[in-house]
PDB file with SEQRES, HELIX, SHEET and CRYST1 records, atoms N, CA, C and O in Angstrom:
SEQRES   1 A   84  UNK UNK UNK UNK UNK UNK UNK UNK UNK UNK UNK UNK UNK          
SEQRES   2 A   84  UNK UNK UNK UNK UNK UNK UNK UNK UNK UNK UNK UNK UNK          
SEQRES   3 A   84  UNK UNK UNK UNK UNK UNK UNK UNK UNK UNK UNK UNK UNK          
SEQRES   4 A   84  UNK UNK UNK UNK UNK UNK UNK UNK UNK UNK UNK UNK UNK          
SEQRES   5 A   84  UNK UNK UNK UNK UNK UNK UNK UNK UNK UNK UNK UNK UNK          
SEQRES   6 A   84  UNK UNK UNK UNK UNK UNK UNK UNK UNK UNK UNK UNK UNK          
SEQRES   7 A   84  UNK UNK UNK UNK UNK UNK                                      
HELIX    1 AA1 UNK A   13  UNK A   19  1                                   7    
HELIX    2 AA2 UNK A   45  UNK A   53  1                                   9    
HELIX    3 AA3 UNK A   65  UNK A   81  1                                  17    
SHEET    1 AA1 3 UNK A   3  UNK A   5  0                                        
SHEET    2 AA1 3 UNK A  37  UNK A  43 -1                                        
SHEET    3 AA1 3 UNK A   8  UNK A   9 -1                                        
SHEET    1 AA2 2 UNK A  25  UNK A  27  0                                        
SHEET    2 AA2 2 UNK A  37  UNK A  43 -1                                        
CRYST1    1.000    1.000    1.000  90.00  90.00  90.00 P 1           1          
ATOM      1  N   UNK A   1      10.951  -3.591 -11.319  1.00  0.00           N  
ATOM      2  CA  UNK A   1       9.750  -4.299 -10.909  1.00  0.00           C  
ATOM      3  C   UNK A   1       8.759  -4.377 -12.058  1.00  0.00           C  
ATOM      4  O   UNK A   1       8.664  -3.746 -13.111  1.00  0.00           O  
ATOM      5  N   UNK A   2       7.986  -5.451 -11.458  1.00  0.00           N  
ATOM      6  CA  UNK A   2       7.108  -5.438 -13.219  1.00  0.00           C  
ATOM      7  C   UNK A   2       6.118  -4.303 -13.394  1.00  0.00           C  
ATOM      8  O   UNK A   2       5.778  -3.676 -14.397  1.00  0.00           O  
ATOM      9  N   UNK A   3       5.695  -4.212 -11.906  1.00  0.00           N  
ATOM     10  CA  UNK A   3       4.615  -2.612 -11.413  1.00  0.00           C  
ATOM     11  C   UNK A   3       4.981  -1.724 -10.468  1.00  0.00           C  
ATOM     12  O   UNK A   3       5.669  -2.065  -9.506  1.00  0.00           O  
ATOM     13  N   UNK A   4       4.643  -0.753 -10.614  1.00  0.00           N  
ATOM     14  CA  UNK A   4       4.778   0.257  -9.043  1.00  0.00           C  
ATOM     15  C   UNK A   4       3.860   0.859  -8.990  1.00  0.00           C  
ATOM     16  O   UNK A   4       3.560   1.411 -10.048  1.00  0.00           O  
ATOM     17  N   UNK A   5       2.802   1.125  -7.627  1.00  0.00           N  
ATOM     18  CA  UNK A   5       1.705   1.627  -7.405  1.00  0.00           C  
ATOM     19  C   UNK A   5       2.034   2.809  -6.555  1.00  0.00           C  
ATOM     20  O   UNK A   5       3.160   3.047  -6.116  1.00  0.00           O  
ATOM     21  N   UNK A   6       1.071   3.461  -6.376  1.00  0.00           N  
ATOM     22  CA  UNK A   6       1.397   4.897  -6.180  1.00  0.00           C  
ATOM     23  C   UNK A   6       0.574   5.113  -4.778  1.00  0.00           C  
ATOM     24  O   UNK A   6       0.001   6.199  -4.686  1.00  0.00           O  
ATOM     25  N   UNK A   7       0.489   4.502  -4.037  1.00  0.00           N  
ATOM     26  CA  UNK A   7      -0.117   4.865  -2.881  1.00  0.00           C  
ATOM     27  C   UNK A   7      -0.523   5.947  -1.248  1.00  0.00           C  
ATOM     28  O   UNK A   7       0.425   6.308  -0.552  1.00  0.00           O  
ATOM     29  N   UNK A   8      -1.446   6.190  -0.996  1.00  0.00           N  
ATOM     30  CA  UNK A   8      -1.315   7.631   0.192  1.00  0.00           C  
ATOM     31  C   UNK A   8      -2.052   6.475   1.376  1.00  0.00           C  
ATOM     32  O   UNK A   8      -2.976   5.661   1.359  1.00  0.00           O  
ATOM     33  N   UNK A   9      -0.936   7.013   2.454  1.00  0.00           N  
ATOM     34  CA  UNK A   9      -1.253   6.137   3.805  1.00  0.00           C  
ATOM     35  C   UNK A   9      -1.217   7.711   4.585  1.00  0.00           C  
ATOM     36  O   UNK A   9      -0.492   8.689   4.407  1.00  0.00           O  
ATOM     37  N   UNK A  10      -2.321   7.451   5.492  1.00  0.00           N  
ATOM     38  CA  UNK A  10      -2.654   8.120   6.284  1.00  0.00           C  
ATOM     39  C   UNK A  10      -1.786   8.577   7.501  1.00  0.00           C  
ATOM     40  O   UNK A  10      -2.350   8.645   8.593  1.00  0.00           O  
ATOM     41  N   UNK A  11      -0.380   8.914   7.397  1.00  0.00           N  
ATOM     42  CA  UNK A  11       0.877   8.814   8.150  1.00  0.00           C  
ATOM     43  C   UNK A  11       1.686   9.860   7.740  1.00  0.00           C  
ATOM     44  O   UNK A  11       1.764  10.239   6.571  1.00  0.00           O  
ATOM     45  N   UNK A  12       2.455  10.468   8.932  1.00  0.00           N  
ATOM     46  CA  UNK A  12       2.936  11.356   8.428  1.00  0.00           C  
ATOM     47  C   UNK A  12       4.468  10.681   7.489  1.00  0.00           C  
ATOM     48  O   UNK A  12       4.636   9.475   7.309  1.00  0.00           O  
ATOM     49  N   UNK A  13       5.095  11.382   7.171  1.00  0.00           N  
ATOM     50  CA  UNK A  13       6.248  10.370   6.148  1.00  0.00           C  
ATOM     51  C   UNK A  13       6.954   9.685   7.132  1.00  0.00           C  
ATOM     52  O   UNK A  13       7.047   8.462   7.034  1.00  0.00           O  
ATOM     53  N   UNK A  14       7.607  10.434   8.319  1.00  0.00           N  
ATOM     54  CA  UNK A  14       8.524   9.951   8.991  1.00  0.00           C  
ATOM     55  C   UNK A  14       7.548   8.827   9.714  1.00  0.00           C  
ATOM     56  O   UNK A  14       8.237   7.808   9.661  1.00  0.00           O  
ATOM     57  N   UNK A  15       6.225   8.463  10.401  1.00  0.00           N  
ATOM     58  CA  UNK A  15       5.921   7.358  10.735  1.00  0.00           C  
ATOM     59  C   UNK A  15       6.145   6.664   9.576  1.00  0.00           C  
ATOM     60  O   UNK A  15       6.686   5.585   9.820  1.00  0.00           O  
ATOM     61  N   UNK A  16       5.931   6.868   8.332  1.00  0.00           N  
ATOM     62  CA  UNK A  16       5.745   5.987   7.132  1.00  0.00           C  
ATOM     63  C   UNK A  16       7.203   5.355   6.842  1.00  0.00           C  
ATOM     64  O   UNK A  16       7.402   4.276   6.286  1.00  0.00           O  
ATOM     65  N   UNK A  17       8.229   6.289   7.356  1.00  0.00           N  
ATOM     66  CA  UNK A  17       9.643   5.624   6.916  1.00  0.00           C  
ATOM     67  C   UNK A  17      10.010   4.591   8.000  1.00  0.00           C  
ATOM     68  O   UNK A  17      10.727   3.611   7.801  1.00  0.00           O  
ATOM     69  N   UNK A  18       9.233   5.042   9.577  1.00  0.00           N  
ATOM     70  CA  UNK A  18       9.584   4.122  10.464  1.00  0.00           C  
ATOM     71  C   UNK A  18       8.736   2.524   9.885  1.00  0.00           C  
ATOM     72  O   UNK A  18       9.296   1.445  10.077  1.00  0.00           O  
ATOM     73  N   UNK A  19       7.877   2.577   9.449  1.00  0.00           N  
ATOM     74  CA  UNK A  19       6.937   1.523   9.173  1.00  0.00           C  
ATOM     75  C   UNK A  19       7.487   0.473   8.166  1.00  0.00           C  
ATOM     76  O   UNK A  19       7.513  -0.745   8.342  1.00  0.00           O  
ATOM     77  N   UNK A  20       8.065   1.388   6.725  1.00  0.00           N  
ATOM     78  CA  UNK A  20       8.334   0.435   5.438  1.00  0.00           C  
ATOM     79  C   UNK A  20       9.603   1.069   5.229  1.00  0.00           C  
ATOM     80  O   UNK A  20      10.041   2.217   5.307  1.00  0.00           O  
ATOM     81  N   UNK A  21      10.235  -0.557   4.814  1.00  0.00           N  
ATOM     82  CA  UNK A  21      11.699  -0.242   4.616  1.00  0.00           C  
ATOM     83  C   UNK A  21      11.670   0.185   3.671  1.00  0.00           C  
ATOM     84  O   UNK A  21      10.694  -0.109   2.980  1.00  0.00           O  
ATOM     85  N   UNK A  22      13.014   1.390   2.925  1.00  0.00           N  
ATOM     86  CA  UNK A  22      13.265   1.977   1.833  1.00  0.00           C  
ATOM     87  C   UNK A  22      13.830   1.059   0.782  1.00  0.00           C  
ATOM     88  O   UNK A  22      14.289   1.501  -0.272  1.00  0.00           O  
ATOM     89  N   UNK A  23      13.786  -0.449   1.129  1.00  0.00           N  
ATOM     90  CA  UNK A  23      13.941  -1.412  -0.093  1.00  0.00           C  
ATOM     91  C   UNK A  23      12.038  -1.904  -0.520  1.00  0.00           C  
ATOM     92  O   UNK A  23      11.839  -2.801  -1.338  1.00  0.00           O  
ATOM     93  N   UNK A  24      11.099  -1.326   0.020  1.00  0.00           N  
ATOM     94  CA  UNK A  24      10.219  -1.747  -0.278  1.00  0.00           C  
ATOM     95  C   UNK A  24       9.636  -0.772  -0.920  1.00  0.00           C  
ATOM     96  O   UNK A  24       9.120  -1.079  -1.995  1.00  0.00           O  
ATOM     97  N   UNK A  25       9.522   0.993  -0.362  1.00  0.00           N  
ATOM     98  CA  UNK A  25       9.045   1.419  -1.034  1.00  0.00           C  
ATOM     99  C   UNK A  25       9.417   2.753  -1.218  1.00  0.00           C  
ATOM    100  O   UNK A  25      10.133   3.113  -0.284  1.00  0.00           O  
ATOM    101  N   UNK A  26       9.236   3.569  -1.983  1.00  0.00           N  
ATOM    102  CA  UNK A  26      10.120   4.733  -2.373  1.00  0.00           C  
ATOM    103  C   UNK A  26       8.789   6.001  -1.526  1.00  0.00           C  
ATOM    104  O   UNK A  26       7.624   5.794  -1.866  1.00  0.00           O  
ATOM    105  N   UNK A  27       8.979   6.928  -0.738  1.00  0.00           N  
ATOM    106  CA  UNK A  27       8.540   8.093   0.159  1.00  0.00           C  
ATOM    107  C   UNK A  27       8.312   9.187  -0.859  1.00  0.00           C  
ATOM    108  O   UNK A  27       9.322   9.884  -0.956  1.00  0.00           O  
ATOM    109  N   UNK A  28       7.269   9.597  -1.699  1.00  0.00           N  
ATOM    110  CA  UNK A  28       7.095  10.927  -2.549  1.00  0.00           C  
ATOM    111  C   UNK A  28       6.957  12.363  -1.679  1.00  0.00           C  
ATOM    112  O   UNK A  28       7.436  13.489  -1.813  1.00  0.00           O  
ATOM    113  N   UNK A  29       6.051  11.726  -0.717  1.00  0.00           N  
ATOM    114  CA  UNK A  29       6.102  13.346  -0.064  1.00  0.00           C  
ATOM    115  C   UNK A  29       7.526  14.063   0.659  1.00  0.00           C  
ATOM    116  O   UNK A  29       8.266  13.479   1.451  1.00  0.00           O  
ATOM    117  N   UNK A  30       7.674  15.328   0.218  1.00  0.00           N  
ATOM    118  CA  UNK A  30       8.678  15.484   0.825  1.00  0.00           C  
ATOM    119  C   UNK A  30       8.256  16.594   1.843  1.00  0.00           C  
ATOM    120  O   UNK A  30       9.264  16.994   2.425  1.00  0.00           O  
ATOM    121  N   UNK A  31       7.102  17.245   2.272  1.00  0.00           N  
ATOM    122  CA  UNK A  31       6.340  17.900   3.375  1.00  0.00           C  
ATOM    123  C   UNK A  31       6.683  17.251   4.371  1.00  0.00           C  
ATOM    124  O   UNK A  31       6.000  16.227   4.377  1.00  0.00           O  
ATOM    125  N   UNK A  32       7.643  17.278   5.574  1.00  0.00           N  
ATOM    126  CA  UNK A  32       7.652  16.580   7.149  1.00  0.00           C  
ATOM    127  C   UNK A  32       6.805  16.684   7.600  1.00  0.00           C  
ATOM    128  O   UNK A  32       6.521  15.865   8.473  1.00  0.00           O  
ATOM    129  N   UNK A  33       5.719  17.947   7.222  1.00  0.00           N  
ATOM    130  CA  UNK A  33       4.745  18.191   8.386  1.00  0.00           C  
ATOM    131  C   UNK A  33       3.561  17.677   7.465  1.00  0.00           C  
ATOM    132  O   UNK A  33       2.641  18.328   7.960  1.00  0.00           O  
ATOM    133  N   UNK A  34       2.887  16.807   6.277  1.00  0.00           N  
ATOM    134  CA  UNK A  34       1.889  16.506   6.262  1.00  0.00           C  
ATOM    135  C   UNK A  34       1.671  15.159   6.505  1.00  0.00           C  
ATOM    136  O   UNK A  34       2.458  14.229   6.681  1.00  0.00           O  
ATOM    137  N   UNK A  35       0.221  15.233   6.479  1.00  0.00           N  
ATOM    138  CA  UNK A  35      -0.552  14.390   7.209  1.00  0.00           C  
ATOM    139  C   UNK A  35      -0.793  13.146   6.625  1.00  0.00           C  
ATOM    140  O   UNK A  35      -1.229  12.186   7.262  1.00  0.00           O  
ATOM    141  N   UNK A  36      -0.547  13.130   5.527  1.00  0.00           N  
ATOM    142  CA  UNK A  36      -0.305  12.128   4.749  1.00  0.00           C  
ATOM    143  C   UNK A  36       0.799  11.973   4.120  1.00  0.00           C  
ATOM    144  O   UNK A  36       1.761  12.731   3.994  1.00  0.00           O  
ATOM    145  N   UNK A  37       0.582  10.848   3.700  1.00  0.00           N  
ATOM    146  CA  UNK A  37       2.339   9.986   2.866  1.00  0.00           C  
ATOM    147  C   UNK A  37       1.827   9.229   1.316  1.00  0.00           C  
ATOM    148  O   UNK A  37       1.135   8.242   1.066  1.00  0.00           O  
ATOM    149  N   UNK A  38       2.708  10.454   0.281  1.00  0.00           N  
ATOM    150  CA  UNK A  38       2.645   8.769  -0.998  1.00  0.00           C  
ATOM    151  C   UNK A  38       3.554   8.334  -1.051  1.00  0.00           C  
ATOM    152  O   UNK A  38       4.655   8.774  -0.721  1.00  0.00           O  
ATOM    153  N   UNK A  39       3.284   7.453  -1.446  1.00  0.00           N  
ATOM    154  CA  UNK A  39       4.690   6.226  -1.393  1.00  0.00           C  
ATOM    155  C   UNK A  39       4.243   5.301  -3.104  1.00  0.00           C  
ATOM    156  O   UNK A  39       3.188   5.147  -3.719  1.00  0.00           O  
ATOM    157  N   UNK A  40       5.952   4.793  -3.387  1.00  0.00           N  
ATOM    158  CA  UNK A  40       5.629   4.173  -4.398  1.00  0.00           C  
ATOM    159  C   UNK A  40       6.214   2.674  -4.324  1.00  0.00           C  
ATOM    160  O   UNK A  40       7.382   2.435  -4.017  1.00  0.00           O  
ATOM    161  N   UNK A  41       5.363   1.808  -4.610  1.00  0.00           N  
ATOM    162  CA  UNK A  41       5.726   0.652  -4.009  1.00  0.00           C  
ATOM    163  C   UNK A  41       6.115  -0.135  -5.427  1.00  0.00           C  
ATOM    164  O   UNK A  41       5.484   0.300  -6.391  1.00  0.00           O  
ATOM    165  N   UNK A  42       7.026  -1.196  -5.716  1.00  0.00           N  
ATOM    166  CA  UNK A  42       7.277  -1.574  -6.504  1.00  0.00           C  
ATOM    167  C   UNK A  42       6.838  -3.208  -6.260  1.00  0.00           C  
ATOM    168  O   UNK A  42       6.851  -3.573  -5.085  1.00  0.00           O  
ATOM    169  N   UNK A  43       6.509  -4.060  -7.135  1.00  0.00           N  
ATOM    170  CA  UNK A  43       6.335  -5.583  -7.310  1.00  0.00           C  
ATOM    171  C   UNK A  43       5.450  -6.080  -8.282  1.00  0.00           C  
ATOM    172  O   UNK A  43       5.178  -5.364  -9.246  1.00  0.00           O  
ATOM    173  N   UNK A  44       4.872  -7.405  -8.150  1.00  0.00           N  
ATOM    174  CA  UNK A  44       4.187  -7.745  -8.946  1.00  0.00           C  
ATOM    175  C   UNK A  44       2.610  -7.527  -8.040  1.00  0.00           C  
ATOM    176  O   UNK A  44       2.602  -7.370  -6.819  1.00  0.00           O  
ATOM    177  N   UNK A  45       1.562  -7.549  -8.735  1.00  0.00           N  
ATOM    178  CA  UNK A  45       0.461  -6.702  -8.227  1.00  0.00           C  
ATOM    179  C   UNK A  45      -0.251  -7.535  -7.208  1.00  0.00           C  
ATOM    180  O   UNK A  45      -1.127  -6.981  -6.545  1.00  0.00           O  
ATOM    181  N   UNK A  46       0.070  -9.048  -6.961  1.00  0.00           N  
ATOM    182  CA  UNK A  46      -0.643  -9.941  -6.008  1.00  0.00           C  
ATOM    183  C   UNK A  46       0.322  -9.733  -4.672  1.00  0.00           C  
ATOM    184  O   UNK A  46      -0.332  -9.881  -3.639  1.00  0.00           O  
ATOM    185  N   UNK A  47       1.931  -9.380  -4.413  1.00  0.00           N  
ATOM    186  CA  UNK A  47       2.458  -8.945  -3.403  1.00  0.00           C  
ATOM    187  C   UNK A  47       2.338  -7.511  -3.406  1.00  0.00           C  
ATOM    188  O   UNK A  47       2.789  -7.211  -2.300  1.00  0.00           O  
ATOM    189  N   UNK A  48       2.093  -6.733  -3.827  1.00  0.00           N  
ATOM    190  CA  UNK A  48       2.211  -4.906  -3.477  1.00  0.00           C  
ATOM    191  C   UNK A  48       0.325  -5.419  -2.875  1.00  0.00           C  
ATOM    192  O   UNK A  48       0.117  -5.048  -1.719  1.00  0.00           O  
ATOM    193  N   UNK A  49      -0.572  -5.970  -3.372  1.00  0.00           N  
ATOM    194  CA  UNK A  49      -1.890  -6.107  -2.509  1.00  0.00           C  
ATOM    195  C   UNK A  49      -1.577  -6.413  -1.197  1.00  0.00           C  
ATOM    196  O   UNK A  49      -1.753  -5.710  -0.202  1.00  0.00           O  
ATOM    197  N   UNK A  50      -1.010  -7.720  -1.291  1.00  0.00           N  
ATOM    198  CA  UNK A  50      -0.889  -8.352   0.115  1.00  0.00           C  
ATOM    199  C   UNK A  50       0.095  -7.655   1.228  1.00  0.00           C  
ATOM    200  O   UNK A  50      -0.111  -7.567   2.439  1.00  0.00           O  
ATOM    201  N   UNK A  51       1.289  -7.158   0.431  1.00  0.00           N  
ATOM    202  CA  UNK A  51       1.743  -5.987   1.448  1.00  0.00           C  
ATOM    203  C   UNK A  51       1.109  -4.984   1.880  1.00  0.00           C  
ATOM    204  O   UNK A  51       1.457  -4.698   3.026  1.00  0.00           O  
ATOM    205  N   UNK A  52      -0.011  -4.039   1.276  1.00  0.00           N  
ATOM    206  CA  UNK A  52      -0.747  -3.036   1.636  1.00  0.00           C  
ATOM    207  C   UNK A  52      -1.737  -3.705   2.649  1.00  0.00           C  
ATOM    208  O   UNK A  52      -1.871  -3.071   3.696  1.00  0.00           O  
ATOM    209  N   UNK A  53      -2.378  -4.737   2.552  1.00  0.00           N  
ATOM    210  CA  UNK A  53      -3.303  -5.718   3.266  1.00  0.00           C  
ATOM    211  C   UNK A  53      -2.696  -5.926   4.635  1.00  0.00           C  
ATOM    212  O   UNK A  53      -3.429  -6.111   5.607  1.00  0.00           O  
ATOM    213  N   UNK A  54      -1.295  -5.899   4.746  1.00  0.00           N  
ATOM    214  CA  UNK A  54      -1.215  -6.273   6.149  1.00  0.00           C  
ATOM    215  C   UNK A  54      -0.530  -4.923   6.783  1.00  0.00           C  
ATOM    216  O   UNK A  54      -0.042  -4.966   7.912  1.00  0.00           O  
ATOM    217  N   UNK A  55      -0.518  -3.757   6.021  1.00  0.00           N  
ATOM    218  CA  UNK A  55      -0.226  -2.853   7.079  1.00  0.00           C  
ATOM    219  C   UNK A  55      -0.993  -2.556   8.208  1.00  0.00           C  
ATOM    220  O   UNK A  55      -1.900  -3.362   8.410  1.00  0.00           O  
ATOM    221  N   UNK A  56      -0.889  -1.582   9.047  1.00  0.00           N  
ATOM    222  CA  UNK A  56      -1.834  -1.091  10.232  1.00  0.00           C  
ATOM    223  C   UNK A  56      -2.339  -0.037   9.833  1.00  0.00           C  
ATOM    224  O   UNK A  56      -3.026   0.519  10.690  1.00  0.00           O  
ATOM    225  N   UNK A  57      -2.265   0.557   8.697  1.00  0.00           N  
ATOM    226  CA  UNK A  57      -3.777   1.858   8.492  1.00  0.00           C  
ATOM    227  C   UNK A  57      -4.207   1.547   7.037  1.00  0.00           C  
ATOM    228  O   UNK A  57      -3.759   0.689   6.276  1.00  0.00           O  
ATOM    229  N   UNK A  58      -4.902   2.192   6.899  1.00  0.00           N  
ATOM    230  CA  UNK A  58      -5.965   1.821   5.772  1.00  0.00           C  
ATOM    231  C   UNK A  58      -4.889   2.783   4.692  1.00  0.00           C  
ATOM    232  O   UNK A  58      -4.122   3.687   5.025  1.00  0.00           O  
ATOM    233  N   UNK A  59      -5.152   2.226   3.322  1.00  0.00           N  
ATOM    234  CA  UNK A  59      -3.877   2.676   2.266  1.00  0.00           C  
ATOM    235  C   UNK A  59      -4.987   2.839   0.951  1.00  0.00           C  
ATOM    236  O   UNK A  59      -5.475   1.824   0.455  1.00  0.00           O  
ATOM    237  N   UNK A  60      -5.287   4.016   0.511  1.00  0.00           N  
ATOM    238  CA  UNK A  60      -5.853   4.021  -0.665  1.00  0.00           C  
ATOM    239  C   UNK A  60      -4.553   4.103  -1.958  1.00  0.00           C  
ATOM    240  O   UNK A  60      -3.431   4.586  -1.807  1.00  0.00           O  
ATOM    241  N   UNK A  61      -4.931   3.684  -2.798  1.00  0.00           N  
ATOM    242  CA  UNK A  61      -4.467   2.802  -4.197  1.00  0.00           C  
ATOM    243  C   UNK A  61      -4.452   4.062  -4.920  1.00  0.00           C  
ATOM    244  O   UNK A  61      -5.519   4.474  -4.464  1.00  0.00           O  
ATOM    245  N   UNK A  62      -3.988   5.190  -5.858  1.00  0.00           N  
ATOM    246  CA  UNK A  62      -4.401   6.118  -6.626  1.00  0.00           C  
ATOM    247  C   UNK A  62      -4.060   5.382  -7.801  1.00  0.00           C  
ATOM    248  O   UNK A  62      -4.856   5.493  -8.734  1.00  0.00           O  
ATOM    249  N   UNK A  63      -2.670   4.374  -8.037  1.00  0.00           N  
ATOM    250  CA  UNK A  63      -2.802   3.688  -9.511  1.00  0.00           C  
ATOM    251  C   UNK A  63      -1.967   2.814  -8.988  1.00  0.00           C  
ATOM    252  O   UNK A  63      -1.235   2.933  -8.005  1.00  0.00           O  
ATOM    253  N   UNK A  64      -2.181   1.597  -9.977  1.00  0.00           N  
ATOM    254  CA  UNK A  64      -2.779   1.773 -11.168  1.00  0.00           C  
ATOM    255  C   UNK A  64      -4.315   0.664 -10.848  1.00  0.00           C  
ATOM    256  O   UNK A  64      -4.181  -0.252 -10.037  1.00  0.00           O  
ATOM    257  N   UNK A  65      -5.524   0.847 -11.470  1.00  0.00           N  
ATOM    258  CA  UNK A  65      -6.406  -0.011 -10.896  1.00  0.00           C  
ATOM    259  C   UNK A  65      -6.214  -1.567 -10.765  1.00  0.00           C  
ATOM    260  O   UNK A  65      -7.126  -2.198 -10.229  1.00  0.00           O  
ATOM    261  N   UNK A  66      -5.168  -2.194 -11.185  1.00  0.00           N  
ATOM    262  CA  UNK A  66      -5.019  -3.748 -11.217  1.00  0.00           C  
ATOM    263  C   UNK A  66      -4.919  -3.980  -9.514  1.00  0.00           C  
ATOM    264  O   UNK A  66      -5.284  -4.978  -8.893  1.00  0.00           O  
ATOM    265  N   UNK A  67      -4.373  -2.869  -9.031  1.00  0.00           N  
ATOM    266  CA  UNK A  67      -3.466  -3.009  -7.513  1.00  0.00           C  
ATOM    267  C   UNK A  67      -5.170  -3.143  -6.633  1.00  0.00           C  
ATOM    268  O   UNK A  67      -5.408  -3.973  -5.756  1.00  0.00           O  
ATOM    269  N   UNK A  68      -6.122  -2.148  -7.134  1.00  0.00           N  
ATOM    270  CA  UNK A  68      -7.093  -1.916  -6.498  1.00  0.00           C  
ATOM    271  C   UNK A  68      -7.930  -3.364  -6.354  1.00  0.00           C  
ATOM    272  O   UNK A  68      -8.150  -4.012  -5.331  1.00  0.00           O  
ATOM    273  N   UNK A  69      -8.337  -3.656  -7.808  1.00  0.00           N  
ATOM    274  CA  UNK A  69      -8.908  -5.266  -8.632  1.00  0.00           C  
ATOM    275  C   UNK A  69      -8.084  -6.407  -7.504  1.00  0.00           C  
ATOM    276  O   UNK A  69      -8.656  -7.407  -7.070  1.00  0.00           O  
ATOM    277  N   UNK A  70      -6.915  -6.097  -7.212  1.00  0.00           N  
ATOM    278  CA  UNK A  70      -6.225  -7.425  -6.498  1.00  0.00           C  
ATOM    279  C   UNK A  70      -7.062  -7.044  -5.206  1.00  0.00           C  
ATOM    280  O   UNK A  70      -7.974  -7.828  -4.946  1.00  0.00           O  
ATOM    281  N   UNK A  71      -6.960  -6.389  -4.692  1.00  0.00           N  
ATOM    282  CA  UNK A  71      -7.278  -5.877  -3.426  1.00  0.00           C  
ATOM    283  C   UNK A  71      -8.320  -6.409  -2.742  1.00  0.00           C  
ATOM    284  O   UNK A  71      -8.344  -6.968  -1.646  1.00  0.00           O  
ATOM    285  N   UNK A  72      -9.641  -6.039  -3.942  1.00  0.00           N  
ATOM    286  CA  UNK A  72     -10.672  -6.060  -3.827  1.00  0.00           C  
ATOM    287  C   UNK A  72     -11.010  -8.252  -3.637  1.00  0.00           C  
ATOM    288  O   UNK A  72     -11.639  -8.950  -2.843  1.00  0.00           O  
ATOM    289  N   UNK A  73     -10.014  -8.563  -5.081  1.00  0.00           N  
ATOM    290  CA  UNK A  73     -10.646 -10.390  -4.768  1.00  0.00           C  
ATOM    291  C   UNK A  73      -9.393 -11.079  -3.149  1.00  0.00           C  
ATOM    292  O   UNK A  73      -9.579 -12.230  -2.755  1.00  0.00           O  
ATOM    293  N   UNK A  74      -8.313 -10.224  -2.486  1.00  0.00           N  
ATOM    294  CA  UNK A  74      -7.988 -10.638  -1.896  1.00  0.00           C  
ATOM    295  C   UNK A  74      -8.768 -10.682  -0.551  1.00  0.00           C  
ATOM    296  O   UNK A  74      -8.560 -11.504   0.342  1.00  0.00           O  
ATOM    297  N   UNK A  75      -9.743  -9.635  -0.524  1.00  0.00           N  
ATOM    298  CA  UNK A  75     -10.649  -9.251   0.418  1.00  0.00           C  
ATOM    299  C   UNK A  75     -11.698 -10.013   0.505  1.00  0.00           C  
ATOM    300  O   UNK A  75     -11.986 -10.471   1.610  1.00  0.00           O  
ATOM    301  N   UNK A  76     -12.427 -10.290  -0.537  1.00  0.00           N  
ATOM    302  CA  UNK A  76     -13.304 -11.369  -0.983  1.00  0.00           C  
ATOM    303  C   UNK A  76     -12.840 -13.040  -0.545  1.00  0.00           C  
ATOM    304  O   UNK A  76     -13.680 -13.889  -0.245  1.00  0.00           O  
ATOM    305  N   UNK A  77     -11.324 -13.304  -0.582  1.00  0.00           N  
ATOM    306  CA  UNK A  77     -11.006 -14.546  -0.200  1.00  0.00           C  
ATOM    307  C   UNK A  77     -10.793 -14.946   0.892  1.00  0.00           C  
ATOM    308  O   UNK A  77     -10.882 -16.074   1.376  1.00  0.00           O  
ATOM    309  N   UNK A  78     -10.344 -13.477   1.522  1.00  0.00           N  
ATOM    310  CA  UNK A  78     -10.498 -14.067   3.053  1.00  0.00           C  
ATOM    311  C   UNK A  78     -11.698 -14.022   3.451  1.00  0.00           C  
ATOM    312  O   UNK A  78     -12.064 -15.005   4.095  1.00  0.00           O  
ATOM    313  N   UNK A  79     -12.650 -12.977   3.236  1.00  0.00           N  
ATOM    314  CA  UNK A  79     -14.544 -13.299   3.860  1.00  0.00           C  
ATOM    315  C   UNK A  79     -14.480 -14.380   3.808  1.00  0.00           C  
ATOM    316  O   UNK A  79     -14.344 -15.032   4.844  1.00  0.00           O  
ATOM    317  N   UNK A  80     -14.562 -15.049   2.431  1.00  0.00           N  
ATOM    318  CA  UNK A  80     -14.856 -16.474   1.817  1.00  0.00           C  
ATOM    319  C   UNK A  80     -14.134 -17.378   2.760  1.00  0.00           C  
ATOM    320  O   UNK A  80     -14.874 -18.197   3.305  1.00  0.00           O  
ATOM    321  N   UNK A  81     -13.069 -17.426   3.037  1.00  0.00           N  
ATOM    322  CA  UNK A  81     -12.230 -18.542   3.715  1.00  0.00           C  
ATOM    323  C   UNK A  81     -12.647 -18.253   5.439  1.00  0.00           C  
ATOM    324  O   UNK A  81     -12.550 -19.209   6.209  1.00  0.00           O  
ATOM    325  N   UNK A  82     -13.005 -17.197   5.848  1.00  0.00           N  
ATOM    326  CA  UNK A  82     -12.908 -17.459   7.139  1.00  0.00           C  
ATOM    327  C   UNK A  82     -14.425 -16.944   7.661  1.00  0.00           C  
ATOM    328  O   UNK A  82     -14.574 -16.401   8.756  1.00  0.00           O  
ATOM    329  N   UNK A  83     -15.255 -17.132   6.952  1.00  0.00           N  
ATOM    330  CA  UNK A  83     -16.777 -16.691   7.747  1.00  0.00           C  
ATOM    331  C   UNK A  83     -17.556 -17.529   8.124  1.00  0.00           C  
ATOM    332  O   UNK A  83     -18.783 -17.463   8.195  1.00  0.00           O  
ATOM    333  N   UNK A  84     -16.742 -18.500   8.429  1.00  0.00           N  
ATOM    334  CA  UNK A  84     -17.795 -18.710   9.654  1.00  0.00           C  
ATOM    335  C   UNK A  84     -17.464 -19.701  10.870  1.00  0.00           C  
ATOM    336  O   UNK A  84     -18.274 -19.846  11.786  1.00  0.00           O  
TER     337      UNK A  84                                                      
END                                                                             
């Protein structure tokens, strides 16, 4: 992949494995019992945004900041496109 971001979703792993297929993203934690999940997602940085964008819990970014930067103007485009 051209990037892989390093991300923690608020899930324990095994919801996280039920959620994203293991062709999308690779499971770091190996704790069953914590409360969180990193995961490493591989693509180019405008689909690893838009995939994190449409999960169901909120996904903080730890790297690399381009993933964050996408995030941030994909968020901005939908306000923009749909307010009002």
């Amino acid at each position: 992949y051209e990037m892989s971001a390093l991300v923690r979703l608020p899930m324990k792993p095994a919801e996280t494995a039920r959620e994203i297929s293991p062709s999308v993203a690779v499971i770091e934690t190996t704790d069953p019992d914590a409360t969180s999940t990193l995961v490493r997602i591989g693509g180019d940085v405008d689909w690893i945004a838009r995939f994190l964008a449409g999960l169901p819990v909120p996904a903080e970014v730890l790297d690399p900041p381009e993933v964050r930067a996408e995030l941030r103007r994909l968020a901005r485009r939908l306000l923009r496109d749909h307010a009002g």
